[in-house]
C-alpha positions in Angstrom: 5.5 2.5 -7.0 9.0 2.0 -6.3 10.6 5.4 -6.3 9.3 8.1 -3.9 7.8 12.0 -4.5 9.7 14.8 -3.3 6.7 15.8 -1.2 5.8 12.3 0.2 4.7 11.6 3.9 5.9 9.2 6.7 3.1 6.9 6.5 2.2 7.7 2.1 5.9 6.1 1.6 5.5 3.3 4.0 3.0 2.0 2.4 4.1 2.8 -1.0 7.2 0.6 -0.4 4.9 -2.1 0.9 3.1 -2.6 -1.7 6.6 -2.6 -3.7 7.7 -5.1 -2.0 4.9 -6.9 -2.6 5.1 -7.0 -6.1 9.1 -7.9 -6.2 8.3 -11.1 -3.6 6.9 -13.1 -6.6 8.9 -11.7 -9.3 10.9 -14.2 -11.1 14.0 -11.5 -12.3 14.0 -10.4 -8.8 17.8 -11.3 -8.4 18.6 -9.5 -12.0 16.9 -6.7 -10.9 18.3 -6.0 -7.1 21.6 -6.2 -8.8 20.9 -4.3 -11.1 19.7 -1.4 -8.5 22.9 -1.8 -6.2 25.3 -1.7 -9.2 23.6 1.5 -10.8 23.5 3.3 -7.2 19.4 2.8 -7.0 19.9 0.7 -3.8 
């Protein structure tokens, strides 16, 4: 859910990243985890 196929559409990875965000708007290491993905390059 959160990291995209090489051979993805437009609209398969919009919604893909929709429903990702869903999912992190609720999670309670969300913080932990964003600064996580910055500091290893993921962001």
């Amino acid at each position: 859910m959160f990291f995209p196929r090489n051979d993805e559409a437009r609209g398969d990875r919009l919604r893909r990243e929709q429903v990702a965000k869903q999912i992190c708007l609720d999670c309670p290491v969300q913080r932990d985890c964003r600064d996580y993905a910055i500091a290893s390059g993921e962001a």
